[in-house]
Each structure stands twice: as structure tokens, then as C-alpha cells.
Wavefront OBJ file of the C-alpha trace (Angstrom):
o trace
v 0.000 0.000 0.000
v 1.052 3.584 -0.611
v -0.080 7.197 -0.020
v -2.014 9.325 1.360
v -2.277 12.670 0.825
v -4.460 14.847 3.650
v -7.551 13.809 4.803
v -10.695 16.148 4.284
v -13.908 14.555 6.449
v -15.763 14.768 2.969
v -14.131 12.897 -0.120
v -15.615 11.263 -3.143
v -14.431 8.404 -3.554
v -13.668 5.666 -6.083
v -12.285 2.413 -6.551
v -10.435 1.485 -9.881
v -7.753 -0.205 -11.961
v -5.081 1.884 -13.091
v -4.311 2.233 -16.688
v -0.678 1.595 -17.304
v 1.292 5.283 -18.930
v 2.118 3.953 -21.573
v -0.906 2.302 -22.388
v -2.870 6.192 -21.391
v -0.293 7.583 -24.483
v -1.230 4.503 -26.637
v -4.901 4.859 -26.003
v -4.723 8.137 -26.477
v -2.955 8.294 -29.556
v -5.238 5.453 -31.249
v -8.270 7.723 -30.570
v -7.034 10.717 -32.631
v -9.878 10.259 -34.816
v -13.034 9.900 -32.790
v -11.779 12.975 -30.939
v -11.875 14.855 -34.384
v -15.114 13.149 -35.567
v -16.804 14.044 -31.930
v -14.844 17.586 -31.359
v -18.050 19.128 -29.367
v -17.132 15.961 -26.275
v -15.221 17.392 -23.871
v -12.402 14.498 -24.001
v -10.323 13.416 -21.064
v -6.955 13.900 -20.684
v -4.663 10.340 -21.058
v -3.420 10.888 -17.530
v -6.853 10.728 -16.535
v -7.932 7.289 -18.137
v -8.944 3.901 -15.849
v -10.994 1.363 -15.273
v -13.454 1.965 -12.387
v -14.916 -0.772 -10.546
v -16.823 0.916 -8.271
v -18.108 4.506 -7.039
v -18.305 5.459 -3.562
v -19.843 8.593 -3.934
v -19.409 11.297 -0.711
v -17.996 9.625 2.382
v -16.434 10.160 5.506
v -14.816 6.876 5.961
v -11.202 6.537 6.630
v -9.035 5.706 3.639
v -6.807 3.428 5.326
v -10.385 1.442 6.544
v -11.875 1.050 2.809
v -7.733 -0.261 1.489
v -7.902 -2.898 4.444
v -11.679 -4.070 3.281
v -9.666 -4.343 -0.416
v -6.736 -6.019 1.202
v -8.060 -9.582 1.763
v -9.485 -9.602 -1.877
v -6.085 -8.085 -3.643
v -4.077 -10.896 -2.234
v -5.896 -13.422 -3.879
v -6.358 -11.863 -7.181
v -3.627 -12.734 -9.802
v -2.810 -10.047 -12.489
v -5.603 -9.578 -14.769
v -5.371 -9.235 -18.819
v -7.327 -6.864 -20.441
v -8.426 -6.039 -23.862
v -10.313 -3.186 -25.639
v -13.749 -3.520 -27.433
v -15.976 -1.230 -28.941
v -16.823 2.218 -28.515
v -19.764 3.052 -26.687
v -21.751 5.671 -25.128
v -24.453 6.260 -22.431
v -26.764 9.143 -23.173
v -29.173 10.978 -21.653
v -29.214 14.638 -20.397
v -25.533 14.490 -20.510
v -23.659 11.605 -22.817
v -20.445 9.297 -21.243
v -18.467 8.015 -24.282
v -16.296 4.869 -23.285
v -14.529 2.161 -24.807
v -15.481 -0.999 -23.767
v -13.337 -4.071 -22.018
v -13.407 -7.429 -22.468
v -15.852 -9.021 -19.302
v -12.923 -11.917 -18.556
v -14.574 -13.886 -15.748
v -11.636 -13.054 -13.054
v -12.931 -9.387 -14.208
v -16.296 -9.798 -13.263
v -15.442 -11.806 -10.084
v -13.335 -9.239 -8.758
v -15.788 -6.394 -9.282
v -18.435 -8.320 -7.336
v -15.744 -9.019 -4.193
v -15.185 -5.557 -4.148
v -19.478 -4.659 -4.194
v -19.657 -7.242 -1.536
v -16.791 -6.014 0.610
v -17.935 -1.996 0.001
v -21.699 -3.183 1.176
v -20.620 -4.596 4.590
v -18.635 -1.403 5.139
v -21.602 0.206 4.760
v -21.751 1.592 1.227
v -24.996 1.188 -1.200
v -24.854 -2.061 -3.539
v -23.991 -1.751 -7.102
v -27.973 -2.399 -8.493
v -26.337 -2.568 -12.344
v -24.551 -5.495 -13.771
v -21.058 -4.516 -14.256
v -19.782 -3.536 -17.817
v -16.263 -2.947 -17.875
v -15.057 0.175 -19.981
v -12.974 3.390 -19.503
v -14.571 6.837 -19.996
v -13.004 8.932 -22.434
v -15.549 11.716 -22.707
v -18.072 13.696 -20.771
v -20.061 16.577 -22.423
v -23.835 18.130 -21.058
v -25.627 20.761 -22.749
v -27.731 19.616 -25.246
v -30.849 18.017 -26.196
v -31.614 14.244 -24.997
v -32.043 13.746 -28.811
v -29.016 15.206 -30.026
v -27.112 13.360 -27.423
v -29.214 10.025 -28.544
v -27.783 10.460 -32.007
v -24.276 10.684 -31.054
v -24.594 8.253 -29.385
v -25.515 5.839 -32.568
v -22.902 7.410 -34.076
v -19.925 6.768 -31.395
v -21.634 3.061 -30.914
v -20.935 2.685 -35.240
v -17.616 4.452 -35.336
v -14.757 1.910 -35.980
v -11.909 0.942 -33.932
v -9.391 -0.697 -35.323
v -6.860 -0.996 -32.894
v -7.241 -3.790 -29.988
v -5.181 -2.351 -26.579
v -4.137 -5.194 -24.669
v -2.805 -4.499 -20.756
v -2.311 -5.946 -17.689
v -3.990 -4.680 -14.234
v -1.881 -5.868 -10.798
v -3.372 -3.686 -8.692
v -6.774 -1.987 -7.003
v -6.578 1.992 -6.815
v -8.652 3.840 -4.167
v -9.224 7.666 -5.830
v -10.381 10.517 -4.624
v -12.744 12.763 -7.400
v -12.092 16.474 -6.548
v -15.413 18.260 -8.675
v -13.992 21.737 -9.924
v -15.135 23.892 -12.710
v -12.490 22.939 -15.150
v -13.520 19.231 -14.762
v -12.696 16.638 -12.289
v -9.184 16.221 -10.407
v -8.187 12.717 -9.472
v -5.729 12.142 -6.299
v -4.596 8.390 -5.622
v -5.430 7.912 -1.678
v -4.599 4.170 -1.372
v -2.600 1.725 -4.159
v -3.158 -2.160 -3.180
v -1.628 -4.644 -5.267
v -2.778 -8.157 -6.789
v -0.811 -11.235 -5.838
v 2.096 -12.186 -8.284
v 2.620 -15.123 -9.986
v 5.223 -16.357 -7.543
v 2.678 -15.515 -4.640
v 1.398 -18.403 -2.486
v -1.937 -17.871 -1.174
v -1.791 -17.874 2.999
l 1 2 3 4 5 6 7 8 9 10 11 12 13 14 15 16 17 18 19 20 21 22 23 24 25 26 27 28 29 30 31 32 33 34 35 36 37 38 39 40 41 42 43 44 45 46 47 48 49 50 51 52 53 54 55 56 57 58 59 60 61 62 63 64 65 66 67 68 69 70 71 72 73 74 75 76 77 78 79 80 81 82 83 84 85 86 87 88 89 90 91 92 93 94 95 96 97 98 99 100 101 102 103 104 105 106 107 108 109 110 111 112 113 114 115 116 117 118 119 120 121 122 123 124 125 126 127 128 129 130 131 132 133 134 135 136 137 138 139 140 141 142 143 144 145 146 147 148 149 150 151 152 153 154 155 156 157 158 159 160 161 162 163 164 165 166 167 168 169 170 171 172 173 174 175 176 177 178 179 180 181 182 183 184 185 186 187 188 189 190 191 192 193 194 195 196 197 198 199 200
């Protein structure tokens, strides 16, 4: 475990799996063209981009109390492959464009240990399956209808380039809301057991 930076009594809260630099740049770089084609999203920055497994909204809880809940499940999760999909999008009065993530089974499993472990420290349970995918772009603004048509657009646009990475380890973040956009601060790093790792 590593971190923290100072602790406010208020913090939204996330948990996540990083996205390797590199992989940020690579991402990044293979999306030059939907970020022309769909120049009115507001795009986020590569630093930015991860996989988020689950959103604890406003809390008060201790950091260092939510990593130990992750502990137990870290140390029996091996490193986990991952591999880009399809673009997508969620829209409504505001539109999410993501790109989606394979749903590998240790994936899925993991995401449910960590809903089960947040819901016995006291945190609401997740009441949507989980679809794996990193957000690259958040806009609001507009009309539910214009918003439903990019939407069919961003689902149609082609990506040809499959990202393959590796996550090893859970990220606890904290979301700071500012005018500009969103500020992410790592508050907790847990890692996965290695391969050379016995189980206790």
C-alpha cells in the first residue's frame, strides 16, 4: 500500500484499476480520430484514463479502513489481462463516451468481491450489472435527442486498434469536482498477488 495525501472529512471516492502510462499515451494516440469526428465531447486527458470498478460517492470513511476491506481480496487476485472492445456511449441529459473491455470472468469476479466487501462497510450495492469500460468523454448541454444520435454514431464508429494491458493492482481515488472538470488524487494503491505468490 502507498499514499495518502491529507484527509478532508468529505471525499468522493472511487475504486479502480489503473491504466498503465504507456498504455494512457497509446490509447490516447489510437483515438485521434473519434476525438476529431466528436470535437463538441469534452475528451479526457490520457493521464486521466482507468478502469473503475466501483463509485463510492461522498464519504467520511477513513481511507486506510476502505484499502484494508480491499486487502483480503487483492491478495488473492492474480494479475488480470485486459483487452479493448468497442466504442460506446451512455446518453441521456448528458452523454459518457467509453470504450469498452473485455468481461474476462476473473474481471467480473473481482468487481463483485469488491461490491460485496464496500456493502458490509456500509456503502450502497452496485444495483447494475457490471460492464467494464474506460470513460473517455463527458459533455452536457444539449438536447436528450441530439445526445441520442451521437450516441448511434460513437456506438458505429470503428476501432481498429485492440489495446491489450495488464492490471496488478486496485486503486482507491479521490474525485475532486472543480469547474475545469474533475481532479483525481490516488489515496490508497493495493496490489494483486504475483505469480510467484502463495496464497496464505
Amino acid at each position: 500500500m502507498i499514499s495518502v495525501m491529507s484527509q478532508n472529512p468529505n471525499r468522493r471516492l472511487f475504486i479502480a484499476l489503473p491504466v498503465p502510462h504507456e498504455i494512457q499515451c497509446s490509447m490516447h494516440e489510437a483515438l485521434t480520430m473519434v476525438r476529431e469526428k466528436f470535437s463538441d465531447l469534452r475528451f479526457e486527458p490520457p493521464e486521466k484514463l482507468h478502469l473503475t470498478i466501483k463509485f463510492l460517492g461522498w464519504t467520511d470513511k477513513n481511507a486506510s479502513d476502505i484499502a484494508e476491506k480491499l486487502m483480503p481480496i487483492a491478495r488473492r487476485t492474480p494479475i488480470i489481462p485486459l483487452q479493448t472492445t468497442t466504442l460506446g456511449a451512455f446518453a441521456g441529459t448528458r452523454i459518457v463516451a467509453f470504450i469498452g473491455l473485455q468481461p474476462y470472468q476473473p474481471l467480473i469476479e473481482l468487481a463483485v468481491k469488491i461490491d460485496d466487501a464496500m456493502v458490509s462497510a456500509g456503502f450502497q450495492e452496485e444495483s447494475r450489472s457490471f460492464h467494464p469500460h474506460i470513460t473517455l468523454a463527458r459533455r452536457t448541454g444539449k438536447t436528450y435527442a441530439h445526445w441520442r444520435e451521437t450516441a448511434r454514431q460513437i456506438k458505429k464508429f470503428p476501432v481498429t486498434d485492440t489495446i491489450r494491458f495488464s492490471a496488478d493492482r486496485l486503486v482507491l481515488m479521490e474525485s475532486t469536482l472543480k469547474q475545469t472538470g474533475s481532479v483525481y488524487h490516488t489515496r490508497k494503491i493495493i496490489r494483486f498477488r504475483t505469480n510467484n505468490e502463495r496464497l496464505a
